[in-house]
N, C-alpha and C positions, 0 to 999 in steps of 0.2 A: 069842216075844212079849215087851214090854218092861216092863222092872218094873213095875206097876201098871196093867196093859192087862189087862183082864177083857171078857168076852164074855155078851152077852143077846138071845136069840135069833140075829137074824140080825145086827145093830150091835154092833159093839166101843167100846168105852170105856174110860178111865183112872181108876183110882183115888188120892179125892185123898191127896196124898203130903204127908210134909212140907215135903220141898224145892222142891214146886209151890204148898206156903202160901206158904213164905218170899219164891219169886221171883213170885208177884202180890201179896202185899204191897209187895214193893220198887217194882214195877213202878207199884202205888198211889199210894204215898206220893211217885215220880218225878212222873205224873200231876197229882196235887194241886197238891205244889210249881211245875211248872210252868205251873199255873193262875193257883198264888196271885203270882208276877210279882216278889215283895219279894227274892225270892235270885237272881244272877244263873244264867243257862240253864247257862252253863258250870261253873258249881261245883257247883248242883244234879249235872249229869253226873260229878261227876268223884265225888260225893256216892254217887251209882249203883255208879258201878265201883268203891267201897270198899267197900261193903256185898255185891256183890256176894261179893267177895273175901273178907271178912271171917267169910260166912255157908258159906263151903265151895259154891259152888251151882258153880264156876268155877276151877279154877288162876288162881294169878296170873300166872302166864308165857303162859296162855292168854288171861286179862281183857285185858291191855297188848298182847296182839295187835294188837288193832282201831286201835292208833296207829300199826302199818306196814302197813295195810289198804288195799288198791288203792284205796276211795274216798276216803282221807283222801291215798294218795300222788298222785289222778289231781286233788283238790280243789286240793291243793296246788302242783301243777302249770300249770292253771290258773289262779289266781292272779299267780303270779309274769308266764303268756305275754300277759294279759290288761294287768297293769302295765306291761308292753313297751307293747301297744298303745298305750297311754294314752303312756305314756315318748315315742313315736314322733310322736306326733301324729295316728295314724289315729285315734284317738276323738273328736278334735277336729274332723275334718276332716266323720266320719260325722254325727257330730251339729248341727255346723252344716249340712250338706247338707236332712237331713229338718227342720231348725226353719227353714229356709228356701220347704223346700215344703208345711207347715202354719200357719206364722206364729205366730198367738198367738193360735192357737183350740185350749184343754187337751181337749175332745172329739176332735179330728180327731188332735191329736198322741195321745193315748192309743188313738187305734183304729190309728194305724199303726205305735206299737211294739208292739202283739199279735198282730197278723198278722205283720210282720216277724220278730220270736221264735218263735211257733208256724210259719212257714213252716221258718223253719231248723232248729228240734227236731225236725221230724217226717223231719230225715233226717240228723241228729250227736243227742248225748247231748243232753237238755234242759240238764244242770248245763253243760256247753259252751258253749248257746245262751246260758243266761243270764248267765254269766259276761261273754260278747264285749258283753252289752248295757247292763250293770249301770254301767259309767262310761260309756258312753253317756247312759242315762238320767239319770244325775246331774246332767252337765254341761249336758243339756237340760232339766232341771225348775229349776236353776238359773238358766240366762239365760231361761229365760219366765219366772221368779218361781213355778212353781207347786212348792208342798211334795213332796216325796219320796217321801214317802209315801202321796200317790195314784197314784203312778205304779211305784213300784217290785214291789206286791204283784202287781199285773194284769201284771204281766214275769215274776214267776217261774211264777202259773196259767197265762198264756199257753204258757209253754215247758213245762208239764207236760200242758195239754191235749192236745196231739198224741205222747204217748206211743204209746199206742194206733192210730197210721198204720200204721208198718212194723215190720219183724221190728229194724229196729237203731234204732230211736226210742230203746231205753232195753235196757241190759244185763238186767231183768228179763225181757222179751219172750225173750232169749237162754237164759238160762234156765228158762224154760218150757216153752221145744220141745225143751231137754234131754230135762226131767221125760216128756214128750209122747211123747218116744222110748223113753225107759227103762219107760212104761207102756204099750208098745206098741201107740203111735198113731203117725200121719204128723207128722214136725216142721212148726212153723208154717211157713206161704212168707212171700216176703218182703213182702207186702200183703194177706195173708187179714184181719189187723183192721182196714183199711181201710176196708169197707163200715159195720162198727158205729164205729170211730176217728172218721174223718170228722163222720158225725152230731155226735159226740161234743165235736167239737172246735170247732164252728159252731156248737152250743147256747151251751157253754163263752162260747166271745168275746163272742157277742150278752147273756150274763146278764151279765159283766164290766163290759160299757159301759151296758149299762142299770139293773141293780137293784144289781150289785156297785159300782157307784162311788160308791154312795149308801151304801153299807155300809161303807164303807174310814173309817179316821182323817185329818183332815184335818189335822195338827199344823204351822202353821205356823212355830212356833218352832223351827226347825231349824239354827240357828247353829253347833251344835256341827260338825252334817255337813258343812254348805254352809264352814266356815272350815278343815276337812280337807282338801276338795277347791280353797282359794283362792279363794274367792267375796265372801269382806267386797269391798261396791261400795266405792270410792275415788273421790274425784274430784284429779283431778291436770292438770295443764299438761306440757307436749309443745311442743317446739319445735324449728323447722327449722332448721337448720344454714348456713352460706352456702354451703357447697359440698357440697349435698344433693341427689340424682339426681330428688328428688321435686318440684322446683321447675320449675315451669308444670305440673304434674299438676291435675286436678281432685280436689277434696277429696272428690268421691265415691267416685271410684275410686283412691285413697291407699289404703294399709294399714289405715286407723283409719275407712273410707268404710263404705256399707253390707258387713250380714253380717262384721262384722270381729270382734262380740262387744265395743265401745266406742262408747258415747252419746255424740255430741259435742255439747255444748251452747253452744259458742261457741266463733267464731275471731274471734281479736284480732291485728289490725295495725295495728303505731305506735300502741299504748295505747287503739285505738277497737273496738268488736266491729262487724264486717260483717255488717248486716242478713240479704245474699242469700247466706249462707257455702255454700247445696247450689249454688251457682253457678258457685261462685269457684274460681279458680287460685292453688296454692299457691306464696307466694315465701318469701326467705331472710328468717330473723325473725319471719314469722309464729307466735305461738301459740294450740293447739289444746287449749281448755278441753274436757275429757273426761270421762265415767266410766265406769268399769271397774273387775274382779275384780284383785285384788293380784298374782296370778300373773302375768294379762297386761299387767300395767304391768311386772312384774319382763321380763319378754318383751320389752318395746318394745327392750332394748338388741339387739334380733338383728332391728331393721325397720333396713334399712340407711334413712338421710336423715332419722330423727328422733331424738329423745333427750327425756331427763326435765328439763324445768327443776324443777332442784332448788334450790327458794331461789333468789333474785333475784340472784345470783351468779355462776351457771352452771358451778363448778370442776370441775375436771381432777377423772376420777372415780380415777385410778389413786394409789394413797398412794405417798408416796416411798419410805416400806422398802418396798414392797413385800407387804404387809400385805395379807390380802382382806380387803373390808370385811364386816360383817354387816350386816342389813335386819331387821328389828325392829318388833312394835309397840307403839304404849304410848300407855294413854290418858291426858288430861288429867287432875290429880288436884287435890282442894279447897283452896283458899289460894295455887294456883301463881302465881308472878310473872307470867307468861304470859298469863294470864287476861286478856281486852281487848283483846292487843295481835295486831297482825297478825306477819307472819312477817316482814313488812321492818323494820318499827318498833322489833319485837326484835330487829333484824341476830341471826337466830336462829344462821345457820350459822358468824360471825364468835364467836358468843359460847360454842356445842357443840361443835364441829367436826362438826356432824351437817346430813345434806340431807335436805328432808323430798319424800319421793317423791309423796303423795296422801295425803288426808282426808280421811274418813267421818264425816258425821254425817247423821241422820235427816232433821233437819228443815232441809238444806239445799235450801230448794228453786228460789234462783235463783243456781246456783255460778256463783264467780267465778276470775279470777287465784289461785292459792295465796296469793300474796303481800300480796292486800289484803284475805282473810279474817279479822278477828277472830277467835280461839280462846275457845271455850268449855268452860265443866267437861264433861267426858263426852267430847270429841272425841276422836277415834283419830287418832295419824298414824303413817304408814309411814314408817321411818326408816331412811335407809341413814351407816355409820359405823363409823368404829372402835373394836374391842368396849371400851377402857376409857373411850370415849367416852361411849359405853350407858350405861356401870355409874355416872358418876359422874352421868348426868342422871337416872337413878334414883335416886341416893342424895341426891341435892340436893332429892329429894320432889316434882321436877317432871312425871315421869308414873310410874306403875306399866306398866310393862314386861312384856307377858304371853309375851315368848321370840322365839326365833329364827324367823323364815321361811323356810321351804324357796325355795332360789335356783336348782335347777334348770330348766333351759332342755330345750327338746323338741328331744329329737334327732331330727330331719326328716331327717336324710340317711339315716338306718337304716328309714324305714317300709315300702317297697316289703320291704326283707328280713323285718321283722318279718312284712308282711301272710302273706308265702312259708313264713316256718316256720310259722305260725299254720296255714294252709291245708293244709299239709303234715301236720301232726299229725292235722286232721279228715279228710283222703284217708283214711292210713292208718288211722285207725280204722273210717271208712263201709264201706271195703273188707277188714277182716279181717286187713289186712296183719299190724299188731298189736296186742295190748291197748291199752285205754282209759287205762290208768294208765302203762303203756309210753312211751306218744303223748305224756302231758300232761307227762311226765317229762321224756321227750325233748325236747321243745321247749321246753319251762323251762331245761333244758341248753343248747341253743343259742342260745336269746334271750340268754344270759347270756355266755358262750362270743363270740358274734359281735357282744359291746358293744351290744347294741340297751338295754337298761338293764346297770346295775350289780347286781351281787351285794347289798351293803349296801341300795340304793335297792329291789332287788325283796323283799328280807329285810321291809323296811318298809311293803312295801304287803300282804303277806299277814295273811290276817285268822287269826291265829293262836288265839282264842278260838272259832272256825268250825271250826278244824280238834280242838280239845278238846272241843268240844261229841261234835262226831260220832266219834273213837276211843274217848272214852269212853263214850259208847250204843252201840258195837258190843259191848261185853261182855254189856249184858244182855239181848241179842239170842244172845249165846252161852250167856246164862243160862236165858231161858224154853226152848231146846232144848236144853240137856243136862238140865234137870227133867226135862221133859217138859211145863211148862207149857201152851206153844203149843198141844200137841197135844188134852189137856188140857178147851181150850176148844170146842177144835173135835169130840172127841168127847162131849162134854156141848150142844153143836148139836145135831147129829146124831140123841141119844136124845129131847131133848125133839122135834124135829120129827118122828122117826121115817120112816115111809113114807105122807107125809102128800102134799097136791099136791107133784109133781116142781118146779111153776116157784116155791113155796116154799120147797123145798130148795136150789133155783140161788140164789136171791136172798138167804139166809139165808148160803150161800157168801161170796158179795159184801160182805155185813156184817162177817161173820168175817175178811174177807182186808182190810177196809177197817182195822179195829179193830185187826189185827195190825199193818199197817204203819206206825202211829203209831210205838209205842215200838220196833219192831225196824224194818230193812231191807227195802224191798219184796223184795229176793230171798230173804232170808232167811224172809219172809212166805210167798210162795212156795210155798219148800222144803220148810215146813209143812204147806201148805195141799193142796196138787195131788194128794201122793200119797192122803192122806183123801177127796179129792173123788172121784178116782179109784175108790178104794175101794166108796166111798159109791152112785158112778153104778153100779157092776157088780153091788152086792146089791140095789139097787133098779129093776135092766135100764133104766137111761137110758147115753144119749149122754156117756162122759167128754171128749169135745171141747169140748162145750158148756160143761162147768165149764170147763176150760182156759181159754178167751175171755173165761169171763164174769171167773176168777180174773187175766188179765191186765188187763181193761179195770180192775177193782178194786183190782188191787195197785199202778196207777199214780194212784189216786185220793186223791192225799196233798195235802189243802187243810184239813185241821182242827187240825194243829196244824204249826210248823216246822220239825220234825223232818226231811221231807224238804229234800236237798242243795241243790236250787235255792232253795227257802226260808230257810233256814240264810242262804244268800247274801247278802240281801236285809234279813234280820230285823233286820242290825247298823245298818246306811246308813240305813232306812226309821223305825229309832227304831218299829218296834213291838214291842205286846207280845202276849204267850201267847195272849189272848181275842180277839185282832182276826182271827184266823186260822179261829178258829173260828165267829165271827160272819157272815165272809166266807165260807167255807170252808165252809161245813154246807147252804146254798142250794145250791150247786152242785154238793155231794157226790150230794144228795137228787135233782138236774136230771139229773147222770148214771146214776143208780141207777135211776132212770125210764126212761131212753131204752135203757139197757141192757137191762134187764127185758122191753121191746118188741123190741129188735133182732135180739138174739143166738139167742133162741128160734124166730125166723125165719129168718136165716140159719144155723144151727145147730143142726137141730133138737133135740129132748131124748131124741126116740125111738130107741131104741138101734139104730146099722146092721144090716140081715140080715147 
């Protein structure tokens, strides 16, 4: 029996210890903190794992575990095969597709990225699903204009709702029909939670779009995000070439035509704008007054037959050393000589040696030529040139300069292989082939490996505070079960419910496995939990299956705080915080705890087999 397990009548129980004060205090005061919102998640975490350390509750060669931990190597994995995606162009491609067959209705597009996600979790990892959808989602709440953060929390519940489908929804299911076995039951098959899943999963969605979207943060000030992924609108000019393949094309079906992800709001020929321009055929010299997201203006250089008019000029974009340029932004700053004048009147690019690629400003609302725009204080313009070109239009106190613009271009000829090793890693995981963390590795290897991104470029996109957050909360998941906390709580359930109604005792399960998996692992939750349930079912002659199901449906029930991995995902891009999770997340806990409570004791019963 283990240090502080004491026996009363027929229930066993733990007595409390000191190291089981220590590690729910810690566990506490994690709690609190990341209630209270003011320290960030990851430092809080790393706050965790030195205290843990610090309290002896843990080796430190065992707390620092949790950072070569299958789920941080399989998140990190991820990550990297996900920025391929995105690198490649399928994210672009996906997401224009469905904002094509929803339009610019935020209801419909939000009911078909949660069926879409929950279709594909309920048979790859949900952190998987959510990962392939997460720059999806971006780049689609972007070009409809809706904030991110209605849309990105219903992606990660969606892809956790269908846990509870199959035996390989989620590596906890895996491990519970370990526990199933070593308790000497039938392991799970690979659809017995299916019957209560399901239900589960179609409450789920329908409370999402209905009482959850009204519960979510609406923040529309998301600049920070929306300028991460290239999205400051620009309006810019575009012009044909004479010896441009696009000339007699309809400007609809041009590159820059419908679904192209570019507003055209006017095409100008020979200095006049063409009333009928959805009509018209494109000739040489024509320009195609536009707006669009700064990346895909940086883009236009790979439409073969168009180009950026830069400044009334048109110069040779190649420097003579040899020199790449940089693209840059910088907004107009107070007192600038600038101010009033248009881009010609300034002969801007005779006088900087800088081309201005497109302008942002809010309150443009009938854009014209670049060239006959007046500049005003606040304007942004996108600037391509050479870097001491930058430095000295900064220094001369003509704009403030906010850095460099990423100039990478989509490697489209790499997406069919990306789509292959992406696909390739979910085979071998659905199928056993090999580990989840194996898969995500391996195919981060080969995205990298067969050039589909860069090493540096995939370094860049992983969300590295993501992955700190969660090796440091595996320690003090290593903490409440080397205490004995975990257990702890669970037999202090136990005495006060005693041998009171059995479907009390299941349900009271459910609370405990739900509670658990905040601050630990649902596996780890688990591991905790099954064998006590276990226990529990055989002194009180019920059905340990029945805990089993009910403890899987439970231990995937992670909506109250971010702590689970698909959350985690989402928390950074989504701009929310600790409360909105649980605001969200507490309705739906409650809706599943319900339907559970009805299902599983039907399908399952509680009464112990002859």
């Amino acid at each position: 029996m283990a240090q502080g397990l004491t026996a009363t009548g027929d229930i066993t129980f733990m007595e409390l210890t000191a190291d089981i004060i220590t590690c729910l205090a810690i566990l506490v005061s994690a709690i609190i903190l990341f209630s209270w919102d003011r320290i960030p998640s990851d430092v809080v975490a790393l706050g965790v794992l030195l205290a843990v350390v610090a309290t002896g509750l843990v080796p430190a060669e065992q707390a620092f575990l949790g950072f070569g931990s299958g789920t941080v190597i399989m998140i990190l994995g991820f990550f990297v095969m996900t920025a391929a995606l995105s690198h490649t162009g399928i994210v672009d491609t996906v997401g224009m597709w469905i904002l094509s067959h929803v339009g610019n209705r935020p209801s419909v597009l939000l009911a078909v990225i949660m069926v879409s996600v929950s279709t594909l979790s309920a048979f790859i990892s949900n952190t998987a699903a959510t990962a392939f959808f997460i720059p999806v989602v971006l780049g689609l709440a972007l070009r409809n204009n809706t904030s991110p953060s209605r849309l990105l929390m219903p992606l990660a519940f969606a892809a956790i709702l269908t846990s509870s489908v199959s035996l390989i929804s989620t590596s906890t299911n895996m491990v519970i029909s370990e526990l199933m076995v070593r308790g000497g039951q039938a392991p799970m098959g690979m659809f017995e939670l299916a019957p209560a899943g399901i239900p589960v999963a179609i409450a789920g969605l329908v409370y999402m779009l209905t009482i959850g979207v009204r519960l979510m943060p609406n923040r529309k000030a998301q600049e920070a995000t929306q300028e991460e992924v290239g999205d400051r609108s620009y309006n810019a000019d575009l012009v044909v070439p004479d010896d441009s393949p696009l000339i007699g094309v309809p400007l609809a079906q041009s590159p820059v035509g419908t679904d192209s992800g570019f507003n055209v709001v006017r095409l100008v020929r020979d200095g006049k704008s063409l009333a009928d321009r959805a009509e018209a055929t494109l000739e040489a010299g024509d320009v195609i007054v536009v707006e669009g997201r700064r990346r895909d203006l940086i883009r236009v250089k790979d439409i073969s037959g168009l180009d950026i008019k830069a400044d009334v000029h048109l110069p040779d974009e190649t420097e003579e050393d040899g020199e790449e340029p940089s693209i840059v932004e910088g907004v107009l700053m107070p007192n600038s000589p600038l101010i009033g004048h248009s881009l010609r009147s300034a002969e801007f690019f005779d006088r900087y040696g800088l081309k201005v690629l497109g302008l942002n400003r809010a309150s443009l609302t009938r854009p014209r030529p670049l060239s006959q725009i007046r500049l005003r204080l606040g304007d942004v313009l996108l600037l391509q040139g050479k870097p001491e070109n930058v430095k000295a239009l900064e220094r001369g106190n003509l704009f403030n300069i906010f850095g460099g613009v990423p100039t990478e271009r989509l490697n489209t000829t790499h997406a069919a292989l990306a789509v292959a090793i992406f696909a390739a890693a979910l085979i071998a995981v659905s199928f056993g082939i090999v580990a989840m963390p194996v898969a995500a590795i391996g195919g981060a290897f080969l995205m990298m490996l067969t050039r589909c991104i860069s090493p540096d470029e995939a370094y860049r996109k992983v969300e590295w505070k993501v992955l700190i957050l969660i090796g440091s909360l595996l320690s003090l998941g290593a903490a409440m079960e080397a205490s004995g906390a975990g257990q702890y709580l669970a037999a202090m359930l136990i005495q006060v419910v005693g041998d009171q109604s059995p479907l009390l005792v299941l349900g009271c399960f459910f609370v405990l496995t739900v509670a658990l998996t905040q601050p630990m692992s649902n596996q780890a939750a688990a591991i905790v939990v099954v064998p006590i349930a276990f226990e529990t079912a055989r002194q009180l002659n019920l059905n340990p299956r029945s805990f089993a199901m009910m403890i899987a449906i439970a231990a995937s029930c992670s909506y109250l705080t971010p702590l689970e991995p698909s959350s985690l995902m989402v928390y950074g891009p989504g701009k929310y915080r600790f409360m909105d999770f649980v605001r969200v997340g507490f309705p739906l806990t409650f809706l599943i705890f319900a339907i559970a409570m009805i299902l599983v004791p039907i399908i399952w019963p509680l009464s112990a087999p002859a």
